[in-house]
N, C-alpha and C positions, 0 to 999 in steps of 0.2 A: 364233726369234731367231737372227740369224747369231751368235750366241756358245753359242749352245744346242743351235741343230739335232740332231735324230737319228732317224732314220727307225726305224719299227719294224711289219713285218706284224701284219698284225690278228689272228693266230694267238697273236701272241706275249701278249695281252690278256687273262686273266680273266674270264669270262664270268658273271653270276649265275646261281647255279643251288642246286636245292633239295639236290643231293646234294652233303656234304660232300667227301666222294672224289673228286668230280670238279672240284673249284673246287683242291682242293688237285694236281692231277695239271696241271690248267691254271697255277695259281701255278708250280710246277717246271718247267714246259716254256716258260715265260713269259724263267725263268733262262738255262736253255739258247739260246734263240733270240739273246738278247743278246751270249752269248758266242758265237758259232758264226760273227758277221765275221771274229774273232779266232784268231793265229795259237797256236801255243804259246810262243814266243816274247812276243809280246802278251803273253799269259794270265798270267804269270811273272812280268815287270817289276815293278816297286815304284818308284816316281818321285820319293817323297817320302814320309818319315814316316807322314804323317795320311792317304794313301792305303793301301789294300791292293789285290795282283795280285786280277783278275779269276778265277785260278785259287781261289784261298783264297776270294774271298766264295761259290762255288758249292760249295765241300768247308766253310764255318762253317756257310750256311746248311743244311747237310745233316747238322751233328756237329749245330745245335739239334735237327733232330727227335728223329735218336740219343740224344741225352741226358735230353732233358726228356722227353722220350715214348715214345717203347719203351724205353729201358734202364729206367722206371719204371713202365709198364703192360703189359709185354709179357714175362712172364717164362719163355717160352723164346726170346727176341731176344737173337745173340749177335754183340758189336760186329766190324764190318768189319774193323779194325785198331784194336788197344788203341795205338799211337801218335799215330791221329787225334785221341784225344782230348786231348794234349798240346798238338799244332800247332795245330787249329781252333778251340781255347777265344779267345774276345776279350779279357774282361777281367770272368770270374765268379771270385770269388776263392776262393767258395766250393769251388770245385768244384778248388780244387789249380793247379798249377803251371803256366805255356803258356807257349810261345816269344814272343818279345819285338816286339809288334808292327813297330816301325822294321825289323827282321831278315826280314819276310814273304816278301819280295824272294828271299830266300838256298835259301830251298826249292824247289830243281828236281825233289826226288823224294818224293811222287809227283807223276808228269804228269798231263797233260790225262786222259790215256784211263783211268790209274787213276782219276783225280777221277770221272770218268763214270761208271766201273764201281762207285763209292761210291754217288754217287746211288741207282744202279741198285738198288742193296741194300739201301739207304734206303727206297727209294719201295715195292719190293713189300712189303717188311713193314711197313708204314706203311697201303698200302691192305688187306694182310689183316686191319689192326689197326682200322681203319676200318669192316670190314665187320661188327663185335662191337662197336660206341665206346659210349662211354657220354659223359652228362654232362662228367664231369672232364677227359674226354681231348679230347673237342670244344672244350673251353675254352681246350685247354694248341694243340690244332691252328689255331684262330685266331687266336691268340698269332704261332705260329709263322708262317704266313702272311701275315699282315702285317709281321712280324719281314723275312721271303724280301723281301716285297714294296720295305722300306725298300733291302736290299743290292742289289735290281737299280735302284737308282737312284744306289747311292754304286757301284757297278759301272762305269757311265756316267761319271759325273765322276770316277772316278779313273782311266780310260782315256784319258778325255779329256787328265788332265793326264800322265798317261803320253804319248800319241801327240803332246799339241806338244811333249815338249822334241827330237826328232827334228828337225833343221836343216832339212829338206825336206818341211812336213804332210802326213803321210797322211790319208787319209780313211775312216774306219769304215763311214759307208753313205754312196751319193752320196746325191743334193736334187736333184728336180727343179727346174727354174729358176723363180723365183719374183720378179714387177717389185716394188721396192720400193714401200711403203705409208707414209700418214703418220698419229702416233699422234691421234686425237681431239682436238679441244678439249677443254682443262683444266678438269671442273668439281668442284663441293663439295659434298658432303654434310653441311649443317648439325645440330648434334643438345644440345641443351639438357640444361641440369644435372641429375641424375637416378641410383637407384639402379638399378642393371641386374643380371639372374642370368647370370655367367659361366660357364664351364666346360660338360663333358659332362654331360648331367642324367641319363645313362640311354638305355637304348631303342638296339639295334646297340651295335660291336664301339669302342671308344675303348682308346689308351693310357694305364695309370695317370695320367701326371702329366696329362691333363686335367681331375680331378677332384680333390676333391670340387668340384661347381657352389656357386659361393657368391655373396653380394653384392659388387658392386663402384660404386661413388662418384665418377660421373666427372663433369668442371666442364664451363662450356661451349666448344665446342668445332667445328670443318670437319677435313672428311679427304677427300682430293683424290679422285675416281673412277676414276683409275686411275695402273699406277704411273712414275714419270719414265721417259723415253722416252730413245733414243738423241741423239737432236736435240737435245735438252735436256741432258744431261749433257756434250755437246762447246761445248754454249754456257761452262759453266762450267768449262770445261779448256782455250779459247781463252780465259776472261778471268782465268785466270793460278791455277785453281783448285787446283792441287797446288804452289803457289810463293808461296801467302799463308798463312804462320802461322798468323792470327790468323782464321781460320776453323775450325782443328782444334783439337784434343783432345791435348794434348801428347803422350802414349802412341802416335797414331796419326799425328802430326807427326814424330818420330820414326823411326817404323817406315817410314812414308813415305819420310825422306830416304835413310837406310840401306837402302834395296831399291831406291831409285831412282823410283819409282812416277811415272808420268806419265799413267797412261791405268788402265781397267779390266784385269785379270789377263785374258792372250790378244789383247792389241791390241800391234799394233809398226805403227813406222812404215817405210816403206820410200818412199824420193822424195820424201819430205813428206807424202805419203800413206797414214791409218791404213786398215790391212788387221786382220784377226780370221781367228785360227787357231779353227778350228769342228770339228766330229764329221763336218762333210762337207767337212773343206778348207779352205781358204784364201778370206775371202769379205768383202766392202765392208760394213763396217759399217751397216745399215740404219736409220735416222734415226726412220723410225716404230714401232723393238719399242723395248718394257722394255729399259734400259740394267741389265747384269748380268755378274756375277762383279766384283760390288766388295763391299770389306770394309765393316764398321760404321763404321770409321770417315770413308770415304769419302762414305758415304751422309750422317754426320753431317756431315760437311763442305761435303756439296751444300746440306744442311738450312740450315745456318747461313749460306751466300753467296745462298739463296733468299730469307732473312727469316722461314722457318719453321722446323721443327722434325719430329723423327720422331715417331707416330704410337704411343703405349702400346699393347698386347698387347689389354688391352681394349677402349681405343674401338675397336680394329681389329676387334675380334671383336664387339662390338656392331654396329659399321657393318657387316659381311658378312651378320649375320643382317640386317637389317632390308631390307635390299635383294639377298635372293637366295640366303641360304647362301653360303656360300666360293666355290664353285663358278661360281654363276649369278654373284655380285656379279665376279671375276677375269676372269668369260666374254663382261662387256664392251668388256673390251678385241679381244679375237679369239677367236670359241669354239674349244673343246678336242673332236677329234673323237672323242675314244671310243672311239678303236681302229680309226677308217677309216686306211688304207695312206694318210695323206699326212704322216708325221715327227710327232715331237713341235712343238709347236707353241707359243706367246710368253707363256708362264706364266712366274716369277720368284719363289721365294721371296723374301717383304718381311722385313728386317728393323725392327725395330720399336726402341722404348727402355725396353725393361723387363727388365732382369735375369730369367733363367732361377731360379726359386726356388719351393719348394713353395708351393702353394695351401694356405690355412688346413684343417685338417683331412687332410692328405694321411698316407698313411701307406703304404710301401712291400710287398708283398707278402711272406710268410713265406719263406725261404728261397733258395736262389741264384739265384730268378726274380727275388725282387724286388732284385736289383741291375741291371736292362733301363733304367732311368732315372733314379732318387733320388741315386742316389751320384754324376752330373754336374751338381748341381744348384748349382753355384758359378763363377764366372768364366765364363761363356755371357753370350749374350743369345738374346732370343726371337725368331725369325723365323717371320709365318704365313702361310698361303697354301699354294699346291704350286709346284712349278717342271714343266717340259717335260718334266723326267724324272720325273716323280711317279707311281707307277701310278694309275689310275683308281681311284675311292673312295676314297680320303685328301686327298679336300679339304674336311675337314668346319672348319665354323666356331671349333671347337675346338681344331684342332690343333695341336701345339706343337711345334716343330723349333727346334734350338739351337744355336748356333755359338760360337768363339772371335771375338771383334770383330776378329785379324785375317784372318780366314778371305774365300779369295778364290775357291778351286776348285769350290766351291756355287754355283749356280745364282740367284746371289741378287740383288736388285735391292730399291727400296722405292718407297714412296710418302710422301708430305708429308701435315702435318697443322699447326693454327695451333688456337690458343687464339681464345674471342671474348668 
């Protein structure tokens, strides 16, 4: 999508493979690749709050293995820098005191080349530790790796929003030229009233809060086949879509006037003409992707000047499975190459209208692990799907990604649903 674009060599991809050492050596080098457009300068910046420098997610993802994994299975492992473990904590509270997220920005030291040299330190004892692993440590390293795998995605978007507030966009990787497309005719997935098993039931690697799998009791109900298009969403911002009240949601009515909001986050206009600050530059909005980097409330605002409505967490995830898994059903819109050298490609995390909040029977993991998602389980909503930045394999049916309703620097887009 011209609001998403980001090119990535098929090195930088994960590959399956039966050896865990080498899936995890592929994961780390996946990190690297991403940041290696990037200057030190880049690497550094802090844009805003709810972002972190590209430097910090490459030195956090490496204090988790330090910490959950060799400092606890490895006992002659002896940590790179007892300060790391200050700076690169997120927010385990367990585990004691860390510099104040908003402040991430403020740490020039250490650099880039130190961060590297962490890694570095990381990774061989990590594969020594590997080549003895047992069960528990297997469990705590696909944790971890999918953990890496989440921050090379918020990596992306928070560069992204780092590189536009620059007055003249730079470009993280060019894009090949590409003629615009138009998104499909709008259709619906009819699905009658009915008890359905949600969640992860088991069987491969899920994050706690997909589970427990339980019943869920949905009425009747359509959900569009794929998600609103750029076309569509300037339809409803030339018919006065961010200047009528009485389509939002007072909180995001609000926020809207007080920020100004005319357009999705990364669109300006220039001449009368909307341009999109991109990961490749400066680029025409294209009429047939997923319209995306709009908040909840915007999405609920398209919802309600459409005649419909957003789409629950579960019919969303009942509709995926029945028609393809997550994956296959999203890959109707344009498939996802899997790692071929052509960019990420027109995937949008959906937000959905269902409150972020435990599944009946959930229960958090024993100690400062399980603080990874239970304890954000308030004031979110649920968004499913992957976006353009999503690594490959995390687009399982199941998957639950969470936002603040007004979050706009996510890759997010939706699709409609209507009662019947």
């Amino acid at each position: 999508m011209s609001a998403a674009h980001a090119a990535i060599a098929p090195s930088t991809v994960p590959t399956p493979d039966s050896s865990l050492a080498r899936r995890y050596q592929a994961v780390r080098d996946a990190t690297e690749a991403l940041a290696a457009p990037l200057s030190a300068e880049d690497q550094t910046v802090q844009s805003m709050a709810d972002a972190s420098p590209t430097k910090w997610h490459r030195a956090h993802t490496t204090w988790f293995f330090e910490t959950f994994v060799l400092s606890v299975h490895d006992q002659a492992y002896r940590p790179y820098d007892e300060q790391f473990r200050y700076l690169f904590n997120s927010y385990y509270e367990a585990l004691g005191p860390r510099h104040a997220r908003p402040s991430r920005g403020l740490i020039t030291r250490p650099g880039i080349a130190r961060i590297a040299a962490y890694r570095a330190h990381v990774d061989a004892a990590m594969q020594a530790l590997l080549a003895r692993s047992t069960p528990a440590i297997d469990e705590l390293v696909e944790l971890g790796l999918h953990h890496e795998q989440q921050h090379q995605e918020l990596l992306l978007t928070d560069i992204k929003h780092a590189l536009s507030a620059n007055p003249f966009p730079p470009t993280y990787l060019p894009r090949p030229p590409a003629p615009p497309a138009e998104a499909p005719s709008l259709g619906w997935y009819p699905f009658e009233r009915g008890i359905h098993l949600v969640g992860h039931g088991g069987g491969g690697f899920a994050f706690d809060n997909e589970g427990p799998q339980h019943q869920a009791l949905l009425q009747d109900f359509r959900i569009a086949d794929r998600p609103v298009s750029v076309g569509e969403y300037m339809e409803f911002m030339a018919d006065g879509g961010y200047a009528r009240p009485g389509l939002w949601l007072s909180e995001g009515w609000a926020l809207a006037q007080a920020e100004g909001w005319r357009a999705p986050a990364y669109w300006e206009e220039r001449d009368g003409t909307w341009q999109v600050r991109t990961l490749h530059g400066l680029q025409q909005p294209d009429p047939g992707e997923p319209v995306c980097h709009v908040s909840y409330f915007e999405a609920a605002a398209y919802a309600a000047w459409a005649g419909r409505r957003l789409p629950s967490e579960f019919e969303w995830e009942v509709a995926a499975r029945r028609h393809g898994g997550a994956a296959g059903w999203i890959d109707q819109v344009r498939p996802h190459p899997r790692g071929v050298a052509q960019g990420f490609h027109q995937d949008v995390w959906e937000w959905t209208g269902s409150a972020y909040l435990a599944y009946p029977g959930f229960r958090p993991s024993e100690g400062a692990i399980g603080e990874y998602n239970g304890k954000f389980m308030v004031n979110q909503m649920v968004l499913r799907g992957r976006s353009c930045a999503t690594a490959p394999g995390h687009e399982r049916p199941s998957y639950r990604n969470f936002f603040p309703t007004s979050a706009r620097w996510q890759f997010s887009g939706f699709r409609l649903a209507e009662d019947l």
